[in-house]
MMTF fields as JSON, N, C-alpha, C and O atoms, coordinates in Angstrom:
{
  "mmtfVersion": "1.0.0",
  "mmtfProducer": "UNKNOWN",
  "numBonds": 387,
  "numAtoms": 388,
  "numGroups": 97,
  "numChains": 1,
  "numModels": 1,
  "chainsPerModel": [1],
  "groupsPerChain": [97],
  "chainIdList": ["A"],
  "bondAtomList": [4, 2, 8, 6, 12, 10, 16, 14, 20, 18, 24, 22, 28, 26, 32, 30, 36, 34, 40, 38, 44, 42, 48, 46, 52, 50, 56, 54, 60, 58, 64, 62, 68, 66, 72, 70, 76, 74, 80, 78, 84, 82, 88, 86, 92, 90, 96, 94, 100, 98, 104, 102, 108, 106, 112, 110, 116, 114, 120, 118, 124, 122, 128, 126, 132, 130, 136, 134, 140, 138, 144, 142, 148, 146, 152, 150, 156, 154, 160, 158, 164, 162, 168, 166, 172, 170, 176, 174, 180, 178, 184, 182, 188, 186, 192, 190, 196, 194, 200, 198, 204, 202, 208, 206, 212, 210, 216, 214, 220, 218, 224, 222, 228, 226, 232, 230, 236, 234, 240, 238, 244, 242, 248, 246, 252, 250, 256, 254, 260, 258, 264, 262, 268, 266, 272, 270, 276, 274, 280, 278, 284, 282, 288, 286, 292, 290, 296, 294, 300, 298, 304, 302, 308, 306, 312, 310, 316, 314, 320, 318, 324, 322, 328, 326, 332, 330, 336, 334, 340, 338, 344, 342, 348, 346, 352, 350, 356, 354, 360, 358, 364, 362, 368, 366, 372, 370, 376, 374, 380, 378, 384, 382],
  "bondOrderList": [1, 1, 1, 1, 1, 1, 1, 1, 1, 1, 1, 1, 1, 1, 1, 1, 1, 1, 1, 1, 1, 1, 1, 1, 1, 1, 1, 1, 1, 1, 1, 1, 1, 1, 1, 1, 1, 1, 1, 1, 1, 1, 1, 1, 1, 1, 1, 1, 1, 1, 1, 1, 1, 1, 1, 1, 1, 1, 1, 1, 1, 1, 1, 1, 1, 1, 1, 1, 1, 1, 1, 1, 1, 1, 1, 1, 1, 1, 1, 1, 1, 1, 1, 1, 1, 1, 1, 1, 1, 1, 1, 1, 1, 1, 1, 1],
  "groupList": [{"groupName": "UNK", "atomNameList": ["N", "CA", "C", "O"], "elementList": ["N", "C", "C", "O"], "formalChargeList": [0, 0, 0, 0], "bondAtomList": [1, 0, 2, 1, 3, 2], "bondOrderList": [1, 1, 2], "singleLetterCode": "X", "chemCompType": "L-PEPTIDE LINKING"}],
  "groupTypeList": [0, 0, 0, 0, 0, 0, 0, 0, 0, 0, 0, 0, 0, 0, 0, 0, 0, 0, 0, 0, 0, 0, 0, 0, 0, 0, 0, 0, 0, 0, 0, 0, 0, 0, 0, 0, 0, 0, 0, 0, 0, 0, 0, 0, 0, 0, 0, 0, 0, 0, 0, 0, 0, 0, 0, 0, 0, 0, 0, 0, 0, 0, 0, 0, 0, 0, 0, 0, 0, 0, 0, 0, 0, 0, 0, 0, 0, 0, 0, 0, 0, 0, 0, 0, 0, 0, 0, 0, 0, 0, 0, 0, 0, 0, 0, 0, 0],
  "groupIdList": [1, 2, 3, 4, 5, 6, 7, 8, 9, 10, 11, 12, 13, 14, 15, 16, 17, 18, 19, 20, 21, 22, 23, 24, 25, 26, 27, 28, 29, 30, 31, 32, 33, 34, 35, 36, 37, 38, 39, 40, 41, 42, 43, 44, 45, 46, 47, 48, 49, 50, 51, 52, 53, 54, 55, 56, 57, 58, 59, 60, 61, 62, 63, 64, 65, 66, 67, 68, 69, 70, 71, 72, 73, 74, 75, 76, 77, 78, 79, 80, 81, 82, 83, 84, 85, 86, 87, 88, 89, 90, 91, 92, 93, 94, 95, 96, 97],
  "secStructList": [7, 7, 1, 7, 7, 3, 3, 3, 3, 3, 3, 3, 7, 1, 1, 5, 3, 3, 3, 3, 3, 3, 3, 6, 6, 6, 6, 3, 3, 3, 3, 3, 7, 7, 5, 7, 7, 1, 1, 7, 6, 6, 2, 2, 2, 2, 2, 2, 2, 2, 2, 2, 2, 2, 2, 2, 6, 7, 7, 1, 1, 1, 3, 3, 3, 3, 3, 3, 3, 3, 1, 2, 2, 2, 2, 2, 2, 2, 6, 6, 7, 1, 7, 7, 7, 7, 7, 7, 7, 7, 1, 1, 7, 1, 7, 7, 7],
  "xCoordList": [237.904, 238.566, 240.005, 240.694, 240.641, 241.774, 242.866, 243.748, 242.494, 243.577, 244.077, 245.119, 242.927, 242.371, 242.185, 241.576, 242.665, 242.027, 241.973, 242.866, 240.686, 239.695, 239.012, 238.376, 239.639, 238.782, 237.872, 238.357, 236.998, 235.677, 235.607, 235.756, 235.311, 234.754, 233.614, 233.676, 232.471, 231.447, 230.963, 230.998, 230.655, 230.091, 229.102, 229.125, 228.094, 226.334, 226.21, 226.339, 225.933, 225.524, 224.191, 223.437, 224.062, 222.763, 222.192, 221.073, 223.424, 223.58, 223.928, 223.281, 225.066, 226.362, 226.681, 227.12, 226.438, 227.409, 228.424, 228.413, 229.431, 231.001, 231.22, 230.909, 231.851, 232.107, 233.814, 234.179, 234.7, 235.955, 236.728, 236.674, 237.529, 237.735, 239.494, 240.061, 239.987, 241.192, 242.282, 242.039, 243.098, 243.437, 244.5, 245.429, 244.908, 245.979, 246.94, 248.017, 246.811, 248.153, 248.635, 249.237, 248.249, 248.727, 248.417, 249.056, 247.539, 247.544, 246.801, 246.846, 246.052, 244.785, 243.786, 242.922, 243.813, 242.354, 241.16, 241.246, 240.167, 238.824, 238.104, 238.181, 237.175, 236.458, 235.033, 234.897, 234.104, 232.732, 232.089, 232.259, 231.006, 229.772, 228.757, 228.976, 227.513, 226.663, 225.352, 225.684, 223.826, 223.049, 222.641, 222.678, 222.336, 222.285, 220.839, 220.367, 220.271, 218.703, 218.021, 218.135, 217.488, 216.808, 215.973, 215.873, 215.349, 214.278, 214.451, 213.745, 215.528, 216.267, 217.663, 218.069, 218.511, 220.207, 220.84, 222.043, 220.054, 220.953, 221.172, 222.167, 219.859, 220.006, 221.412, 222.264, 221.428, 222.571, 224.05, 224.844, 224.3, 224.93, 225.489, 226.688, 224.19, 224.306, 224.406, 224.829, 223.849, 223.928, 225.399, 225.959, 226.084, 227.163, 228.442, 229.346, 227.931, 229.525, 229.354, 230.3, 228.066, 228.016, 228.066, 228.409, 227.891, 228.796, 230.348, 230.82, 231.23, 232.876, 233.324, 234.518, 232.367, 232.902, 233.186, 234.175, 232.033, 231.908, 233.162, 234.111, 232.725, 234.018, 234.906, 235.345, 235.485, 237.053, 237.312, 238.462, 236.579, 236.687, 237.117, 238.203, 236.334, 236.229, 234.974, 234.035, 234.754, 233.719, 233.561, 234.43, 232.565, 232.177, 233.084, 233.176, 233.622, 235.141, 236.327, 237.299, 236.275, 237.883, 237.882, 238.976, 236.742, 236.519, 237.19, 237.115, 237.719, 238.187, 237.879, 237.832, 237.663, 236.508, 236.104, 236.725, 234.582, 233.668, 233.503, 232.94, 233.594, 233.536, 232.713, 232.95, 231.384, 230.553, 230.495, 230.555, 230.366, 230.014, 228.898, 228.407, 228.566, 227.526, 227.607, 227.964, 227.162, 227.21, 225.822, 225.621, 224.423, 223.367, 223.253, 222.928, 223.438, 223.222, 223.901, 223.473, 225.266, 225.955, 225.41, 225.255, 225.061, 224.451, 223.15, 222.829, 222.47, 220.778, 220.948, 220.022, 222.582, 222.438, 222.855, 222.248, 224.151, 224.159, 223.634, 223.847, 222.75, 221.389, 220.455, 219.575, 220.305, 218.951, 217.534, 216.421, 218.103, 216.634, 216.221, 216.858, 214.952, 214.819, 213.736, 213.02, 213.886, 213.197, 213.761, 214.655, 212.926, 213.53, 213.739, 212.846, 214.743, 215.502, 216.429, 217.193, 216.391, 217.284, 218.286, 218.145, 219.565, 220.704, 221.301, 222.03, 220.597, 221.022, 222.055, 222.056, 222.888, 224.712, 224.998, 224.408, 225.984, 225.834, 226.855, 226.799, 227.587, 228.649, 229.83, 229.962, 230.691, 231.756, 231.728, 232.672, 230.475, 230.497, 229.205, 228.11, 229.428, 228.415, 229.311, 228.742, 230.144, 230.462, 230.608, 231.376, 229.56, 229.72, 229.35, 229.571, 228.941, 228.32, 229.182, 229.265],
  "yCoordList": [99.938, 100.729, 100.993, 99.979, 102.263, 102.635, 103.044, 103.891, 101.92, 102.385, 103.685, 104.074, 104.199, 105.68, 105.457, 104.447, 106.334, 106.244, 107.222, 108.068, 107.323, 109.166, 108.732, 107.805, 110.139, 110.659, 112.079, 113.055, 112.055, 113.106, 113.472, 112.717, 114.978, 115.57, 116.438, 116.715, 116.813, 117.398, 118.749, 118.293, 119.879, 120.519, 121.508, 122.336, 120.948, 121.174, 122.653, 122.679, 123.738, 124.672, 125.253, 124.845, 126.352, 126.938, 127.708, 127.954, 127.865, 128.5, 127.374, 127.266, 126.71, 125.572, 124.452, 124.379, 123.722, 122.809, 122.221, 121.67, 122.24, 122.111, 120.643, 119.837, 120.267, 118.978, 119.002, 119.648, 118.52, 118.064, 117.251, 116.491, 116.99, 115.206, 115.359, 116.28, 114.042, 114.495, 112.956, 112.021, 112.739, 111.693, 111.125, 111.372, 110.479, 109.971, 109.66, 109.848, 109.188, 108.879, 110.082, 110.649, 110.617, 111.694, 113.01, 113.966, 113.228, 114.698, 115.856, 117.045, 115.285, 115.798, 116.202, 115.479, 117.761, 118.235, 118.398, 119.076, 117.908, 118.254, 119.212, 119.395, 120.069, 120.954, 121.043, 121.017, 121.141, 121.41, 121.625, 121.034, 123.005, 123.887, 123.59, 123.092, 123.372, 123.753, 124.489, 124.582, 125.033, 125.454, 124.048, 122.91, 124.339, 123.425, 123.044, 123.712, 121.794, 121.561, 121.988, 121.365, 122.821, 123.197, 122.314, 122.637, 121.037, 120.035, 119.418, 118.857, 118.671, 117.474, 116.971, 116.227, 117.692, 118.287, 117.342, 117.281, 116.27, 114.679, 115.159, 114.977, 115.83, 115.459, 116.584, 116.135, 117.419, 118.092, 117.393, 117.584, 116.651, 116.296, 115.257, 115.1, 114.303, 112.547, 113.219, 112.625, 114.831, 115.097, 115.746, 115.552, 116.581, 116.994, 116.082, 116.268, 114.835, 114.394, 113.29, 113.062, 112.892, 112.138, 113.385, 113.067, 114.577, 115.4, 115.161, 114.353, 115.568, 115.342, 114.377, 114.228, 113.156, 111.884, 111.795, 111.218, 112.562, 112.372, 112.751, 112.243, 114.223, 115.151, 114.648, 114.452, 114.23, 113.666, 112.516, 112.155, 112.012, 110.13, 109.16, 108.596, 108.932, 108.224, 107.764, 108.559, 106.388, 105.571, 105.84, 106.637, 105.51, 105.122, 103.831, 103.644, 103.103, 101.882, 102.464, 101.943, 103.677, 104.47, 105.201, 105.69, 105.491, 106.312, 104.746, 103.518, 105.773, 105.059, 105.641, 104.958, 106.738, 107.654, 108.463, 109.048, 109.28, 110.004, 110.697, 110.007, 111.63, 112.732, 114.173, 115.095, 113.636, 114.693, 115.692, 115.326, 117.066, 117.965, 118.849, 118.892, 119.538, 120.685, 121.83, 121.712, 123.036, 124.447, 124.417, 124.953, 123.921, 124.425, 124.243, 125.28, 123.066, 122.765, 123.647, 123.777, 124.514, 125.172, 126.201, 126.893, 126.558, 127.953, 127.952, 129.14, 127.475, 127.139, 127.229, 127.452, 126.973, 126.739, 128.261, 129.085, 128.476, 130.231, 131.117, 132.061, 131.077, 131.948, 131.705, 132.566, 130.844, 130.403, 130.323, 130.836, 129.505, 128.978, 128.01, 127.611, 127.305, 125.581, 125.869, 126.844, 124.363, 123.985, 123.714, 123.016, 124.475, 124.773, 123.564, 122.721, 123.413, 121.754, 121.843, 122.799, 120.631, 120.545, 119.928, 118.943, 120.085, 118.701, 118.607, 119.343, 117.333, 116.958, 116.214, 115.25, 116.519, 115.166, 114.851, 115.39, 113.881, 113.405, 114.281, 115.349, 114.341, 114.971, 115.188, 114.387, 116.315, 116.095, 116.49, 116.895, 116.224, 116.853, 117.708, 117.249, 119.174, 119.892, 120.856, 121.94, 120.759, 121.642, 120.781, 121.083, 119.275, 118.611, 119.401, 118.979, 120.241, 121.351, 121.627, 122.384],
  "zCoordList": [160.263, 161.279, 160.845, 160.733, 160.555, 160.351, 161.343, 161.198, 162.812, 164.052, 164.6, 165.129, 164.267, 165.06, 166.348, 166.7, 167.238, 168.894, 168.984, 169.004, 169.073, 169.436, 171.008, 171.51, 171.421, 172.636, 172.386, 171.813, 172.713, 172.544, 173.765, 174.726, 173.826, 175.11, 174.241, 173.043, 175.265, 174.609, 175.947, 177.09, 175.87, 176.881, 176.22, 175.309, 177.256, 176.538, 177.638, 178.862, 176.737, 177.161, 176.72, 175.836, 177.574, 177.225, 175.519, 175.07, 175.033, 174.202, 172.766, 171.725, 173.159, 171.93, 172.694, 173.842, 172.007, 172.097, 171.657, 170.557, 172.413, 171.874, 171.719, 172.595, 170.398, 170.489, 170.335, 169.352, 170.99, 170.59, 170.51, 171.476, 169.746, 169.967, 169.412, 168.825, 169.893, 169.728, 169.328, 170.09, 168.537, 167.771, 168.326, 167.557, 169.259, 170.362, 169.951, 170.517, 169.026, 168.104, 168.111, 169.023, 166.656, 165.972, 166.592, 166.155, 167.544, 168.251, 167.446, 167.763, 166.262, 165.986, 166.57, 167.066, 166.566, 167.132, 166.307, 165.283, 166.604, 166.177, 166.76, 167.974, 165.832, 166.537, 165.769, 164.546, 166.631, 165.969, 167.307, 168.373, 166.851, 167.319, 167.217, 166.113, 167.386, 167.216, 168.285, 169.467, 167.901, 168.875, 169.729, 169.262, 170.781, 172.071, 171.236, 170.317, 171.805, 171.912, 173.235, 174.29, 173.107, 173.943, 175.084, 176.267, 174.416, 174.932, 175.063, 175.901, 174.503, 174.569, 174.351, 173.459, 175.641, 175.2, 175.02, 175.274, 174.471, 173.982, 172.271, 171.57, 171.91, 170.365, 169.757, 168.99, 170.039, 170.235, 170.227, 169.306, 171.233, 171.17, 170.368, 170.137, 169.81, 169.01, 167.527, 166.535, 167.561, 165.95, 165.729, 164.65, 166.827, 166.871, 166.272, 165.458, 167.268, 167.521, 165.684, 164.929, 165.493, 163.995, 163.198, 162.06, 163.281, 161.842, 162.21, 161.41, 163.092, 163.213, 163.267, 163.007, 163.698, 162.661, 161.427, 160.976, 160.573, 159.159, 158.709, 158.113, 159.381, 159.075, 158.759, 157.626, 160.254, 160.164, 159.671, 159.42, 159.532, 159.074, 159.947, 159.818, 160.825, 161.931, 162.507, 162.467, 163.146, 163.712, 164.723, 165.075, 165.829, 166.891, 167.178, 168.391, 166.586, 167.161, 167.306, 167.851, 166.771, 166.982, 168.1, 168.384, 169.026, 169.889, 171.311, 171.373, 172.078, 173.408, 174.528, 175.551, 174.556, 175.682, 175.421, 174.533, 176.012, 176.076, 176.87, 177.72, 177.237, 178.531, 177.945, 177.165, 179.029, 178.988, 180.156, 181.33, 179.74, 180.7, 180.268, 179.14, 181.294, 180.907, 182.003, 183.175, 181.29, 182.326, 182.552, 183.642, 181.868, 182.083, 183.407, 183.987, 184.279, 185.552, 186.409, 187.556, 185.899, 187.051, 186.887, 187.893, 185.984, 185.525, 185.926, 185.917, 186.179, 186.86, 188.435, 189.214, 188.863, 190.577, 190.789, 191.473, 189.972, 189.947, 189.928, 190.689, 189.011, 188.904, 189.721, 189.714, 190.439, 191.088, 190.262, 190.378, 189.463, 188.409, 189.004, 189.979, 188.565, 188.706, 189.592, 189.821, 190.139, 191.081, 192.875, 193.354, 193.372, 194.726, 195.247, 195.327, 195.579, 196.499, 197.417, 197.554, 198.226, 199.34, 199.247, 198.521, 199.78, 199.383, 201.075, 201.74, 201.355, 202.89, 202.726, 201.961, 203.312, 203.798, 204.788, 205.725, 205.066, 206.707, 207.364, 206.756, 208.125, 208.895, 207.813, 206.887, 207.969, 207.384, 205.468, 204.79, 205.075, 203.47, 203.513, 203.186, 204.002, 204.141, 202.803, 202.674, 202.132, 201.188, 199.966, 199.053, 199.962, 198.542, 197.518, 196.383, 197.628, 196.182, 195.859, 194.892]
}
């Protein structure tokens, strides 16, 4: 370990997935693309973020947080894809969406 502290953010879309990561110390940005997995939007991501490790030269011990997002889910409620569902709340959070 070369006292790297990387934070990674990743956002899984329908299309790419963005990996970026960023070097706390030094204020190094990382950047890497690739196509989403379609079937399984994990592998996408576990193959993403181990190429910009390589890349950059850095471990999974230099990393200090992980922050995942994704549009497919907002983009599925937008569009009205999916599967038809209900989201019941008690009083007071009728706008948790």
């Amino acid at each position: 370990m070369d006292g790297r502290t990387i934070r990674i953010g990743v956002d899984v879309g329908g299309t790419n997935t963005d990996i970026c990561a960023i070097d706390e110390k030094s204020g190094e940005l990382m950047v890497y693309k690739l196509p989403s997995s379609l079937h399984d939007q994990s592998a996408a991501v576990v193959e993403g973020v181990k190429i910009i490790a390589e890349e950059y030269g850095f471990s999974g011990e230099d990393v200090s947080r992980f922050m995942h997002g994704t549009t497919v889910a907002t983009n599925a409620i937008l569009e009205g894809r999916g599967a038809r569902t209900a989201l019941i709340t008690t009083g007071g959070f009728r706008d948790l969406l």
